[in-house]
C-alpha positions in Angstrom: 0.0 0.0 0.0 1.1 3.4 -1.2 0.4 6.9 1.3 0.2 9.7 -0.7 0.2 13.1 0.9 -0.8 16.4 -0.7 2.0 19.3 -0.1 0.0 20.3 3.2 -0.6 16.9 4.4 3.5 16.8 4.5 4.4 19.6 5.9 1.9 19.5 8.9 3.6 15.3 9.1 7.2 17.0 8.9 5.9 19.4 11.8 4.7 16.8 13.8 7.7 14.4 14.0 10.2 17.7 14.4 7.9 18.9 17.4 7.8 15.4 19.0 12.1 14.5 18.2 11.9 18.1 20.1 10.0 16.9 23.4 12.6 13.6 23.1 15.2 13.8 25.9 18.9 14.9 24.1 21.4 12.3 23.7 24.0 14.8 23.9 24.7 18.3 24.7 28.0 20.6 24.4 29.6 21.6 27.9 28.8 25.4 29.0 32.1 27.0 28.9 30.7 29.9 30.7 28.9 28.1 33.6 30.3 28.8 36.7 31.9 25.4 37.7 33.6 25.0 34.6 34.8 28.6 34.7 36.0 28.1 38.4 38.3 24.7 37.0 39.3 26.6 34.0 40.8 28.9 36.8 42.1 26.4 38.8 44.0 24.4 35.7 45.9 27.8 34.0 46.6 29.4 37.9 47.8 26.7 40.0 48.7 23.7 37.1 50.3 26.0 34.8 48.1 25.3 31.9 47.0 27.7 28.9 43.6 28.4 29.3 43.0 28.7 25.7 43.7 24.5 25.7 41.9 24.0 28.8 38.6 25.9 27.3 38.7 24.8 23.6 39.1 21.2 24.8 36.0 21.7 26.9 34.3 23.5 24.3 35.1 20.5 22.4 33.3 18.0 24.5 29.6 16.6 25.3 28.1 16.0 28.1 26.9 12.2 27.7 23.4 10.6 28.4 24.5 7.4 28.1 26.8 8.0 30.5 24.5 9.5 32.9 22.0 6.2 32.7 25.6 4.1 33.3 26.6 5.2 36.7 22.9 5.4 37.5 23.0 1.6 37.4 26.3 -0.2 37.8 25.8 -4.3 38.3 27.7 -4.5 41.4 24.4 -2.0 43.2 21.5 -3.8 41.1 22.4 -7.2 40.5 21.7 -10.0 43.4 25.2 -12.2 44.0 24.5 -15.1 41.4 23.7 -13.0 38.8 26.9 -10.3 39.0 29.1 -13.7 39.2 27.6 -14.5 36.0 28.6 -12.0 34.3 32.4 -12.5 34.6 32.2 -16.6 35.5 31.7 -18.1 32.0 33.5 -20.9 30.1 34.2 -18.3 27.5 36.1 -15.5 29.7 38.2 -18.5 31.4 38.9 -19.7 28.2 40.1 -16.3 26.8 42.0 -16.2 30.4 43.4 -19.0 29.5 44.9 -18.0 26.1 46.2 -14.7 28.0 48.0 -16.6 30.4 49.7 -18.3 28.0 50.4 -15.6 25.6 52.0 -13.6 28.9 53.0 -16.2 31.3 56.7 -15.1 31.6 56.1 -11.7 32.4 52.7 -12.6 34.6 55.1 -15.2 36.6 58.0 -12.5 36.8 55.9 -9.6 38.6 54.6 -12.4 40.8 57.5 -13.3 42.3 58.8 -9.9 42.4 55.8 -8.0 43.8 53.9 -11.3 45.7 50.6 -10.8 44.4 50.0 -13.9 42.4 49.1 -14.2 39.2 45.5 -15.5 39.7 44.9 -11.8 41.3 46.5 -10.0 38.2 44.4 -12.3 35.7 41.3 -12.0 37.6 41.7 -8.1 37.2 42.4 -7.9 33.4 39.7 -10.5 32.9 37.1 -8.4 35.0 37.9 -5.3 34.0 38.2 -5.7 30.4 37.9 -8.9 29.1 41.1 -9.5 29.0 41.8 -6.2 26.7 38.7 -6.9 24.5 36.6 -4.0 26.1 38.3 -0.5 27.4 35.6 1.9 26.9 33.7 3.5 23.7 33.9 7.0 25.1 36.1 9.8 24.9 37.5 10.1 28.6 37.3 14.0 28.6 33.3 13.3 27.8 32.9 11.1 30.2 34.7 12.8 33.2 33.3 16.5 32.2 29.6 14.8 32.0 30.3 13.4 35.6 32.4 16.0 37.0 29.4 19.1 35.7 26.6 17.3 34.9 26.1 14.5 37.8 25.6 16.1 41.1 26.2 12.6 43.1 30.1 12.8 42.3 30.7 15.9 40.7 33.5 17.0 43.1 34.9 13.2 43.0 35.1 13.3 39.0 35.6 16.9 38.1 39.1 16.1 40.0 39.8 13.2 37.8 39.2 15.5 34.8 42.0 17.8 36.0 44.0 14.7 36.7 43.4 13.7 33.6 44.7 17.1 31.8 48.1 16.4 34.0 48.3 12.7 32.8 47.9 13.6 29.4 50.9 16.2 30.1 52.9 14.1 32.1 52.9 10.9 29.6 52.6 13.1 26.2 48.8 11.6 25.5 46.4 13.5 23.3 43.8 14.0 25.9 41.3 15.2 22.9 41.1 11.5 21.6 41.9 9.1 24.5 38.9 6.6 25.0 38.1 4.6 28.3 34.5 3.8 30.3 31.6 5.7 31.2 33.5 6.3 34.4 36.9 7.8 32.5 38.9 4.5 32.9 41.7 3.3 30.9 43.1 0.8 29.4 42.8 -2.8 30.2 43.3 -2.5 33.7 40.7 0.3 33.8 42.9 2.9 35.9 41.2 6.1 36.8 43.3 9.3 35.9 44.4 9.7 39.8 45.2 5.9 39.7 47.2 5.8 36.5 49.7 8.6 37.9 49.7 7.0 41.4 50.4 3.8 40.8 51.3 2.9 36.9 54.6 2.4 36.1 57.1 1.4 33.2 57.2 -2.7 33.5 59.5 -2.6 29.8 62.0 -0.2 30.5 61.2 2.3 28.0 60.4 5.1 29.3 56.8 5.3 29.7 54.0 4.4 31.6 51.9 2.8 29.1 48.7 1.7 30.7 47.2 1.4 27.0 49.6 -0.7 24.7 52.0 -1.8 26.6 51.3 -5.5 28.4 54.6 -5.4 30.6 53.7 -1.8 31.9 50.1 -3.0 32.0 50.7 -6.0 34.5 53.3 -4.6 36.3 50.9 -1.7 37.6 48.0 -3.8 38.3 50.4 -5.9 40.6 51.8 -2.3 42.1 48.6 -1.6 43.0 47.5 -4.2 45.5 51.6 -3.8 46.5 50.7 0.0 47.3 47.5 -1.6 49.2 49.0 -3.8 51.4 48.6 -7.1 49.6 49.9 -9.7 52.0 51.8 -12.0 50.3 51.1 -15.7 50.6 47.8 -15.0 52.8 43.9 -16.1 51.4 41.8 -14.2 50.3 37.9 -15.6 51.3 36.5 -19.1 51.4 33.0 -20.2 51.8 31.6 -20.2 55.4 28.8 -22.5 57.0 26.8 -20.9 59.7 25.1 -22.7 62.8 22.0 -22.9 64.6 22.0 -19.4 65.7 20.4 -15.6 64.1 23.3 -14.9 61.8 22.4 -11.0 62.3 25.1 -9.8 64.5 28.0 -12.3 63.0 27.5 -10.1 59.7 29.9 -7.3 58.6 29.1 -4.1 58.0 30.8 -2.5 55.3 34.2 -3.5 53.0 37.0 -4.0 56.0 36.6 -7.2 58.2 35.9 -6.0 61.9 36.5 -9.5 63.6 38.4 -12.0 63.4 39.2 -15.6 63.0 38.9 -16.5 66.6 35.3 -14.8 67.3 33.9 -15.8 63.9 34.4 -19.4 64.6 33.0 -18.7 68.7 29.4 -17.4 67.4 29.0 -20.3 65.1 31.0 -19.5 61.6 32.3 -22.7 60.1 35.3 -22.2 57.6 38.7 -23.6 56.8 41.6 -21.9 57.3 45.3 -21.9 58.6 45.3 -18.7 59.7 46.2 -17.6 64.0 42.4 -16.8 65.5 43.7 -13.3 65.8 44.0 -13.0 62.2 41.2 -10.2 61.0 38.3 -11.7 59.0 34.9 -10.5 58.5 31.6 -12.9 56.9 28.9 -11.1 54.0 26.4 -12.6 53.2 25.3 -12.9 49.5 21.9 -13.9 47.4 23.7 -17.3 46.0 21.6 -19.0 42.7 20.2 -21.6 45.7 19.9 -19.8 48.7 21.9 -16.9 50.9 25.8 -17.7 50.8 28.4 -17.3 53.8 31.4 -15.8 52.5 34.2 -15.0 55.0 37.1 -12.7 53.8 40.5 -12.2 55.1 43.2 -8.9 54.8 43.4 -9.9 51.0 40.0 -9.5 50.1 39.7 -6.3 51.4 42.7 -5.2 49.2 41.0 -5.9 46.1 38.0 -3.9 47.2 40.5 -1.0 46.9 40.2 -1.4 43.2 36.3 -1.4 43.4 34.6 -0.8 46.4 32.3 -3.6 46.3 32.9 -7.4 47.6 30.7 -8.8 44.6 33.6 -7.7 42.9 36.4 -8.5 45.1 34.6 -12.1 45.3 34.2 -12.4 40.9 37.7 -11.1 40.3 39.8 -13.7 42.8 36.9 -16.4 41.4 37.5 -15.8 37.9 41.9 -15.4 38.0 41.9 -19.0 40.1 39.8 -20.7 37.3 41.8 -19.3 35.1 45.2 -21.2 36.8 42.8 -24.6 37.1 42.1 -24.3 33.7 45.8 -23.3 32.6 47.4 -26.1 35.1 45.3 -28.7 33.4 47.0 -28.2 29.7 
């Protein structure tokens, strides 16, 4: 069937569909130079960093505030997702498979840092593999949009995130990057270890010898960093990390931890009725979460360790999925 429209019937259809794209939510919208926040950072880049504000204002000027972005770290898995289902996401045959190949492609320089730095290599693999698929995803937006569309345009963090856009502008200084085109996540990560601007200049560092801290295409200076940063955290070398718990007879209420650090320890876990193995003293610190398991609530006590990777992402789902995912990787690996 054909619809034919007389000249008038068209242009009162054309008017229609522009008012109602109109009354659609933008996707995108420039940054106001001139609004008073970006104004006062413009300020703070040229007079206390030393930067020309012409740069600062035209790479600004230059950018969008994202949408997309905004709906992203409205709804981050680790806050919406029950237990079973976050594991899910990173605990597949595929991603320990592509582990797997990793491993092997990088074993001599993943086995090096190990016994240099002490964090194993099932922590370093659990990282790349979580964060980026093992360097198959980084990010699909420009980093400047997404930290200026957090840092002016997302009340919740703006303070948190317009700091990581200046940190960003020294970065690109410091390591001769074209801040204009560098891509990362919604959140202004980078690379495959998916180091925030603040991170990358505190705690990257040159694992080839060349020069540069290369947290983009360099593998060496990659894994290197990622182990520097649990070293910089306090990773305790040799020590576990969390292990399944069994709970007794009694209301499990006050045996639970509140927030990321444990606050007992082995000793008065096992007391009021936690039931785990492990060779660490009863003094050791340790604290139980419970979690929404695919069959029923799950008992997961965690040690020093585990706490350390939350300093990488604040959330124990993702302390738990990281470690999880780097040991099936080593089973996997050991098994060839």
């Amino acid at each position: 069937m054909k619809w034919i429209f007389t000249p008038s019937q068209f242009s009162r259809c054309l008017q229609i569909i522009i008012c109602s794209a109109a009354l659609l939510p933008a996707s995108a919208w420039a940054i106001d130079t001139e609004q008073e926040d970006v104004r006062q950072f413009i300020e703070k880049l040229t007079s206390e960093d030393g930067f020309d504000a012409e740069y600062v204002e035209t790479i600004l000027a230059n950018s969008e505030v994202q949408q997309s972005i905004l709906d992203a770290m409205s709804r981050p898995a680790e806050k919406v997702k029950p237990w079973h289902e976050y594991r899910a996401i990173f605990i597949t045959p595929k991603r320990i498979q592509a582990g797997v190949v990793f491993f092997d492609e990088h074993r001599d320089s993943i086995t090096r840092i190990s016994e240099e730095t002490g964090v194993p290599p099932e922590m370093i693999l659990g990282i790349i593999g979580v964060e980026s698929y093992y360097g198959r995803i980084t990010g699909k937006h420009l980093v400047v949009d997404a930290l200026a569309t957090l840092g002016f345009a997302y009340p919740p963090r703006s303070t948190f995130f317009r700091s990581e856009l200046g940190y960003a502008f020294l970065l690109a200084r410091e390591e001769d990057m074209d801040l204009a085109t560098l891509m990362g996540s919604y959140a202004g990560a980078m690379g495959p270890p998916q180091f925030i601007p603040s991170s990358y200049r505190a705690y990257a560092v040159d694992g080839d010898g060349d020069g540069k801290r290369d947290l983009i295409g360099s593998w060496d200076d990659i894994l290197a960093s990622v182990a520097n940063y649990f070293v910089a955290h306090k990773w305790q070398r040799g020590k576990p990390v969390s292990t399944l718990a069994t709970i007794g007879d009694q209301p499990v209420e006050a045996t639970l931890n509140e927030g990321l650090k444990p606050q007992s320890t082995v000793g008065a876990l096992s007391k009021a009725g936690v039931f785990f193995p492990t060779e660490l003293d009863s003094e050791a610190a340790a604290g139980v979460w419970q979690l929404e398991g695919e069959d029923g609530d799950e008992y997961w006590v965690g040690f020093d360790n585990l706490y350390v990777i939350t300093r990488y992402n604040r959330s124990i789902m993702y302390a738990l999925a990281a470690w999880e995912l780097g040991q099936a990787v080593t089973r996997e690996a050991a098994t060839r």
